[in-house]
C-alpha positions in Angstrom: -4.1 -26.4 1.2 -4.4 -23.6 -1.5 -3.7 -25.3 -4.4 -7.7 -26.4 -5.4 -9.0 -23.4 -4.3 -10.9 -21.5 -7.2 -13.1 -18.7 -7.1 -16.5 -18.6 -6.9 -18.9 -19.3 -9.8 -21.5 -16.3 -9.8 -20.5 -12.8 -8.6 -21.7 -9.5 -9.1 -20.3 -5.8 -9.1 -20.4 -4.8 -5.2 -19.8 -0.8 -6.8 -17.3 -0.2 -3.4 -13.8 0.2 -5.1 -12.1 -1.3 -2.3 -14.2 -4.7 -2.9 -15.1 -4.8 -6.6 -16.8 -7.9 -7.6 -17.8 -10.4 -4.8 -20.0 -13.3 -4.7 -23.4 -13.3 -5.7 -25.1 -14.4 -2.6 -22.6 -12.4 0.2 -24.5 -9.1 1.4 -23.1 -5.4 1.0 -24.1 -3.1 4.0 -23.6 -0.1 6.3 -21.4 -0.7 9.0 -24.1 0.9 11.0 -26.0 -2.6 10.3 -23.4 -4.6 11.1 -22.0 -2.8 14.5 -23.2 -1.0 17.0 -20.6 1.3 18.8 -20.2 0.9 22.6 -18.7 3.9 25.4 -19.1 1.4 27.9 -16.6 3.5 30.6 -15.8 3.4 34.3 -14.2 0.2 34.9 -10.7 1.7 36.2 -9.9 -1.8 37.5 -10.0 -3.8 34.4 -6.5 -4.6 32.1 -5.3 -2.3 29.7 -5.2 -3.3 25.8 -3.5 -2.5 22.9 -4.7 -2.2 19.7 -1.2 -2.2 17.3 -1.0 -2.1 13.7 0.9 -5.2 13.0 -0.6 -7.3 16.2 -4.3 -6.0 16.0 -5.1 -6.1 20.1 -3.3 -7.5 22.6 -3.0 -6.7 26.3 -0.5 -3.6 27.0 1.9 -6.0 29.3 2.5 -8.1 26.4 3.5 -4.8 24.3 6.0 -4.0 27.1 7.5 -7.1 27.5 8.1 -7.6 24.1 9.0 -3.8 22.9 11.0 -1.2 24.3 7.7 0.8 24.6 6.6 2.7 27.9 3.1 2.7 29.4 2.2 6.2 28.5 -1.6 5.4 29.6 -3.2 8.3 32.4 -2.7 7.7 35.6 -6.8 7.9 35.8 -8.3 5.5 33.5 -12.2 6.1 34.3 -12.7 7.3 31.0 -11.5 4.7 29.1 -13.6 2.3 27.4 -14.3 -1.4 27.8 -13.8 -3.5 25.1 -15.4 -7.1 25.2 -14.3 -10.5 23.9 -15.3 -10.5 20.0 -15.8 -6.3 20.1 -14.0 -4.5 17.1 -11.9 -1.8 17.9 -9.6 0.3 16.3 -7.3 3.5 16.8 -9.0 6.2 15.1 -5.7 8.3 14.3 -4.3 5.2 13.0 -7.3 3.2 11.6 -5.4 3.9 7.9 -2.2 2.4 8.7 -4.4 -1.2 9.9 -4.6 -0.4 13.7 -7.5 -2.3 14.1 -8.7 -5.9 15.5 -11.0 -8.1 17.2 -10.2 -8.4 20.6 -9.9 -11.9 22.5 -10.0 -10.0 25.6 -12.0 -8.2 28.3 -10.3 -5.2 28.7 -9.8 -1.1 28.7 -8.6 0.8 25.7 -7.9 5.0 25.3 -10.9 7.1 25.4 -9.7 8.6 21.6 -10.0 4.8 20.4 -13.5 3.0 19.2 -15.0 0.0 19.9 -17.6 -1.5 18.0 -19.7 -4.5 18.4 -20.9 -6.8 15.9 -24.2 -7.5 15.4 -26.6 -10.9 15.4 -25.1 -12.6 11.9 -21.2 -11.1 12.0 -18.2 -13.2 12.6 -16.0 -10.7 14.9 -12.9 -12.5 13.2 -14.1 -12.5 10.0 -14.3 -8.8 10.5 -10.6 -8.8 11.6 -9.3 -10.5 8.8 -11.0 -8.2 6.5 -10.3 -4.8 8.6 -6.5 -5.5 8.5 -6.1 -5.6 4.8 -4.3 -2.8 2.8 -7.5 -2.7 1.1 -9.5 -1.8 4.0 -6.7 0.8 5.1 -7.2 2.4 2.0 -11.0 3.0 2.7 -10.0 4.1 6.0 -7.7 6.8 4.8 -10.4 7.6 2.4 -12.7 8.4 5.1 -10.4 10.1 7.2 -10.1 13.5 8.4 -7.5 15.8 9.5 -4.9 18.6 8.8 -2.3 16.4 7.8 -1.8 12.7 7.7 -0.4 12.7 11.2 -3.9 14.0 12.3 -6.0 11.9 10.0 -9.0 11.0 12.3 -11.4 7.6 10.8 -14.4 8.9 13.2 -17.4 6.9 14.2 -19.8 8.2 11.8 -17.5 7.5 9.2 -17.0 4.7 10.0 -20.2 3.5 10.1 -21.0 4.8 6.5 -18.6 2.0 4.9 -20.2 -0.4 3.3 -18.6 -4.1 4.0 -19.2 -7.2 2.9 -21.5 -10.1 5.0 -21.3 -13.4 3.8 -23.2 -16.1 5.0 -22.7 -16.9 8.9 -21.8 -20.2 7.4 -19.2 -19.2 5.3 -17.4 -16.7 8.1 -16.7 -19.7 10.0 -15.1 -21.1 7.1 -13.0 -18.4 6.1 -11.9 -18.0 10.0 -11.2 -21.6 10.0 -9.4 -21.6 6.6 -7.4 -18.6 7.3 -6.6 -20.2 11.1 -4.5 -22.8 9.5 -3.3 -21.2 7.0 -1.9 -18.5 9.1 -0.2 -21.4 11.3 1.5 -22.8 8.9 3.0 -19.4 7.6 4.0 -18.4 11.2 5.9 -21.6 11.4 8.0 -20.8 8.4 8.2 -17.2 9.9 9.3 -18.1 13.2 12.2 -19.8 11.6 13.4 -17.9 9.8 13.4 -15.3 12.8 15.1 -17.8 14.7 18.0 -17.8 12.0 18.5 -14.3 11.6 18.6 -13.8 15.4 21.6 -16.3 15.7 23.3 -14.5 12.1 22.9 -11.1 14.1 24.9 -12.3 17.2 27.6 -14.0 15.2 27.7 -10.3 13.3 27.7 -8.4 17.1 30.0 -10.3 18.4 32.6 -10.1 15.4 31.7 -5.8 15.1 32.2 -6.1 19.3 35.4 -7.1 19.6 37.0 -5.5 16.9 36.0 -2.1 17.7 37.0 -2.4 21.4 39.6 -4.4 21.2 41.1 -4.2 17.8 42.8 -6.7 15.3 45.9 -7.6 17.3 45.4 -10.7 19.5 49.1 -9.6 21.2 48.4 -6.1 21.7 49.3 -4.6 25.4 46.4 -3.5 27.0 45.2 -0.8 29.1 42.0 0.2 31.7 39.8 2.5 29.4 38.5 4.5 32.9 35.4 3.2 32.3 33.9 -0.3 34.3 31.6 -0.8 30.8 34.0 0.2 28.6 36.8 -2.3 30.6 40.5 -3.1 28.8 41.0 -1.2 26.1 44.5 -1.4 23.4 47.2 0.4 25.2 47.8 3.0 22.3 44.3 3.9 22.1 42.5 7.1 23.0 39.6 7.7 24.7 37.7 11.2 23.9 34.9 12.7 24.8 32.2 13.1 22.3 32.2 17.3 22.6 36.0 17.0 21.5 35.3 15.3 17.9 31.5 16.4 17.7 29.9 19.5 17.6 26.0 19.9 17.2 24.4 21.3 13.5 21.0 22.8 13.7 21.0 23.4 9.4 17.3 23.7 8.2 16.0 22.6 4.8 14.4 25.7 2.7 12.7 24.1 0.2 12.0 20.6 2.1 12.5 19.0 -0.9 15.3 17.1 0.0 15.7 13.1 0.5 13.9 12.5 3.6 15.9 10.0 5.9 15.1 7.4 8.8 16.7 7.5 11.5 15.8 3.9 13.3 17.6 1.7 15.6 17.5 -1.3 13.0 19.0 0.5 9.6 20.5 3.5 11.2 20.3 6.1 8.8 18.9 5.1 5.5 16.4 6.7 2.9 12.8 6.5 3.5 12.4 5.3 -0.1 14.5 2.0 0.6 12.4 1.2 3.7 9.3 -1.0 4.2 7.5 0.3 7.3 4.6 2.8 7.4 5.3 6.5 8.4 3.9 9.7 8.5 3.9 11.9 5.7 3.8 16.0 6.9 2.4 18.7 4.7 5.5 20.2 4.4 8.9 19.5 5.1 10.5 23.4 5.5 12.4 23.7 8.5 13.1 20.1 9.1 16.4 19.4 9.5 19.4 18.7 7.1 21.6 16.3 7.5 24.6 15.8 5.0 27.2 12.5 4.6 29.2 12.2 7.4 26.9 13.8 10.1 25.9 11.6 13.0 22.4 11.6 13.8 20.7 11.0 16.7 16.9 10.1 17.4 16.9 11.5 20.5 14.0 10.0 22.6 14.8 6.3 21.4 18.7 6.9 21.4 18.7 4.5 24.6 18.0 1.8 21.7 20.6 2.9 19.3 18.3 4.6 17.6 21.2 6.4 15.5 24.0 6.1 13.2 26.2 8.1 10.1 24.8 8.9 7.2 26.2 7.9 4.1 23.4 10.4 2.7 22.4 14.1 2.1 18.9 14.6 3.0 17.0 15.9 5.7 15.2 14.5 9.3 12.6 15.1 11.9 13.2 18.5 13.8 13.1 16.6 16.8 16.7 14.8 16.2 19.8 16.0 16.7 22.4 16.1 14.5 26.1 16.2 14.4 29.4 17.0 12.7 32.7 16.1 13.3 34.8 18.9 14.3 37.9 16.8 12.3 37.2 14.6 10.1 40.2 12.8 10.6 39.6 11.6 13.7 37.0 9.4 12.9 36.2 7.1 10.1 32.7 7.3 9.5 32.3 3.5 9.0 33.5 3.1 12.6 32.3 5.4 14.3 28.7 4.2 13.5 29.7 0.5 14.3 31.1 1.7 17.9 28.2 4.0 19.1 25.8 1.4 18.3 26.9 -1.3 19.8 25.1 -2.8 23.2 27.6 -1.4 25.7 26.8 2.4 24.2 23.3 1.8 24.2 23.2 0.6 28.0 25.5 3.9 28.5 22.6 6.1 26.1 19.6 4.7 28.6 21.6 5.9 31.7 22.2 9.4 30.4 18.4 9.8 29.1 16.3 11.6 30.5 12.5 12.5 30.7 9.4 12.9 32.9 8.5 9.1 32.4 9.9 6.2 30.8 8.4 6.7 27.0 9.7 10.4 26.9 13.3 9.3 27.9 15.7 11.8 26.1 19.6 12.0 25.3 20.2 15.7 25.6 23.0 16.8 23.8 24.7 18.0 27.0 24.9 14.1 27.7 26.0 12.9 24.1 28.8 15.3 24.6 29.7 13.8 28.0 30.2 10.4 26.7 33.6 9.0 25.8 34.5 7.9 22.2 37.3 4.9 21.5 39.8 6.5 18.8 42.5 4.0 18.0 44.6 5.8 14.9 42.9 6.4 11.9 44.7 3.9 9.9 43.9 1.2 12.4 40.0 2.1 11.9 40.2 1.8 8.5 41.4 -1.5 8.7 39.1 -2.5 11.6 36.3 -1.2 8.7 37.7 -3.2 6.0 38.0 -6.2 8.5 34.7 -5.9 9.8 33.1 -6.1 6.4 35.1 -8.6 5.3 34.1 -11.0 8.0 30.5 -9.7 8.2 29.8 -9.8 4.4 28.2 -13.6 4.3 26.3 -12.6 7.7 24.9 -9.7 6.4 24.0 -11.3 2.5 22.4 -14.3 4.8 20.5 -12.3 6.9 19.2 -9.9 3.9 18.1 -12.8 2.2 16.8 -14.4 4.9 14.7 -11.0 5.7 13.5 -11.0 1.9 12.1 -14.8 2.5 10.1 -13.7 5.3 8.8 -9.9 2.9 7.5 -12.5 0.5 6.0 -14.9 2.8 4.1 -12.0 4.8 3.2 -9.9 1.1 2.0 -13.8 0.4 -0.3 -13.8 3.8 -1.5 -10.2 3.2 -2.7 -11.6 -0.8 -4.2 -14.3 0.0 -6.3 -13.0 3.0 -7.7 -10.3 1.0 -8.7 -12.6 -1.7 -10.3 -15.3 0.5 -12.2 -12.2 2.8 -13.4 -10.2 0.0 -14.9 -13.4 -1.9 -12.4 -13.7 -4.5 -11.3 -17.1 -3.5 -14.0 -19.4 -2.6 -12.7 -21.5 0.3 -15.7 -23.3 2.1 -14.5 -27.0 0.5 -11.2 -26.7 1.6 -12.3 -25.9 5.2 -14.6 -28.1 5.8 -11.0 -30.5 5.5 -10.0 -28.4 8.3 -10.3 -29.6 12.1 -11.5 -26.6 14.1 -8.9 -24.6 16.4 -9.1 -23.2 19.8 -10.7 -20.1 20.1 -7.4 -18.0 20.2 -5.7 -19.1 17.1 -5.9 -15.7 15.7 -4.6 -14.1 18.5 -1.6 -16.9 18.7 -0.9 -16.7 15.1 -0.8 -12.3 15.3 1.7 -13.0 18.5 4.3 -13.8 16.1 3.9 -10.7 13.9 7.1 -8.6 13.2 6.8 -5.8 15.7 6.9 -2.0 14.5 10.3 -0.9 14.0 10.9 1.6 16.0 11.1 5.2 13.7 9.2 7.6 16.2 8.5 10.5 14.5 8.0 14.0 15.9 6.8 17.5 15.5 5.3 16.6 12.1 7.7 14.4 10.7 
């Protein structure tokens, strides 16, 4: 499908560093001659949308039933604004990390969002390929404003002061079209490889499950743990409470020039450096919180998801997270400690200790943490549960990492060759006319299978 294409045979300098050369006969404008921007308000009644930086716009139900996020929308949605099929809209705070789309929807979006519709001549789709390249972003965080990068604001008027590329009507349709199949065929290969890794990650839960709960001797006596989700436990185990072997750490970073960590329910705690997702970047990071080897942390508001785990690294974390330190050390091997409290039966015992005014703000106060009990066989027999664990988990995990590098390369593939065919530097219109035309949701059906944002919710200027 790619292999003939070539680029096109007469271009010119466009003078827009985002685009550089493009094709001779494509137009260069204003955004304010392409779009027109629309308030069109009152219409309570209508669905909500979502505009999301990997899945452009979708409708809010389908962001809840796929995520573990909480409708956080007012109760009064009067002001909110109506977006139309083929309007372009995108999340002004977030415009620079690619929240931005064509929208296959009638729907209602946040008053802080725009929406923009495209003129006589402009491809809304073409438009959304283009708008949710990292070159794009980059203009977007050019143009944007704000204290720092958390507050970065890509306004209207900005907005419309872009200059972006217009090819021929004839040739959006091709590059839709193009990109349509092309984007099929990559979500196939995608999908599977999903698939794959979902089935590797329950073999790995089920093998971390039992030995952490029930230990390495098949003929061990049992015993009931006290606890209906906890159920039999080894009889020569204890059960603690968490205030016994964890006290809370509130050390704050002087300089703020340590390592900064993630604290996510995916990685558990890992370096920002080693991690592929976009975050915020504060203006300083003073008084955020340190957190040294050994410490437990604790995302507090998405703890419910096992959004935690111990470090195996000095560095420091949002303000908003809790930190802890074992009282003895030698009651709890690291290693296990993090496989236990994150497996499913802790998280479904973090969600009914959270807390919060409504379901996104749900919290796990320390006063809760503390209440929850902790398995401790002896530390000898962790150790070996560790070394057992990893032992048996190692294949799974290297699988699984490799697997999850096939997909990096397929997706850092898509993102290339979308750029390249959207900004003119592929020329694409013989291949597509090979190309039988697909429904009118394609787009929308290929973005469906997007990896979703992990979740790394970052507060108080983290």
């Amino acid at each position: 499908m790619i292999e003939g294409l070539k680029p096109y045979s007469d271009d010119k300098e466009s003078k827009q560093k985002w685009l550089g050369r493009i094709p001779a006969h494509w137009s260069l404008l204003p955004n304010r001659a392409l779009f027109e921007e629309v308030k069109d308000r009152n219409h309570p009644n209508d669905e909500m949308l979502s505009v999301t930086i990997t899945r452009g716009i979708i409708r809010q139900q389908s962001l809840l039933s796929d995520t573990s996020k909480k409708d956080s929308s007012n109760v009064n949605k009067g002001t909110y604004k109506l977006v139309q099929p083929g309007d372009i809209a995108y999340n002004k705070m977030r415009a620079w990390q690619g929240a931005v789309g064509a929208s296959s929807f009638r729907g209602i979006i946040s008053p802080a969002y725009v929406v923009m519709r495209p003129r006589e001549g402009c491809a809304p789709w073409y438009y959304h390929h283009l708008y949710r390249t990292p070159l794009f972003a980059k203009e977007a965080e050019r143009w944007s404003y704000g204290i720092t990068s958390d507050m970065w604001s890509l306004r209207p008027e900005h907005f419309k002061v872009i200059y972006s590329l217009q090819p021929p009507s004839d040739e959006q349709a091709a590059i839709v079209r193009f990109l349509d199949h092309a984007n099929r065929k990559i979500d196939r290969f995608i999908r599977a490889k999903r698939k794959l890794i979902a089935l590797l990650g329950e073999q790995k839960q089920a093998i971390i499950h039992r030995a952490v709960t029930r230990g390495l001797n098949a003929d061990a006596a049992f015993k009931p743990s006290g606890m209906p989700w906890l159920g039999e436990i080894p009889e020569h185990w204890e059960v603690r409470r968490a205030k016994y072997l964890f006290r809370e750490v509130d050390e704050r970073s002087k300089s703020g020039e340590e390592e900064l960590l993630s604290v996510s329910h995916i990685t558990g705690v890992t370096p920002r450096s080693q991690k592929n997702v976009t975050m915020f970047k504060a203006e300083s990071y003073v008084g955020h919180k340190v957190c040294r080897a050994g410490d437990l942390a604790i995302n507090t508001m998405w703890a419910w998801m096992a959004a935690l785990g111990v470090s195996k690294h000095v560095g420091i974390i949002s303000p908003a997270y809790a930190v802890y330190r074992q009282r003895k050390p030698e009651q709890l091997v690291g290693a296990y400690a993090d496989m236990l409290l994150r497996i499913p039966t802790y998280k479904a015992n973090y969600l009914t200790r959270s807390t919060g005014v409504r379901a996104s703000r749900l919290r796990l106060y320390p006063e809760e943490f503390f209440k929850i009990p902790v398995l401790c066989p002896p530390i000898d027999e962790q150790e070996k549960i560790v070394g057992f664990v990893e032992g048996e988990t190692t294949n799974l995990t290297n699988a699984i990492a490799r697997t999850e590098r096939e997909i990096a390369l397929m997706q850092e593939y898509r993102t290339r060759l979308t750029a390249d065919v959207v900004t003119g530097k592929l020329d694409v219109r013989e291949e597509a006319a090979k190309l039988p035309a697909l429904p009118a949701d394609s787009v929308l059906a290929s973005a469906a299978d997007e990896p979703l944002e992990e979740l790394e919710t970052e507060e108080a200027g983290a």
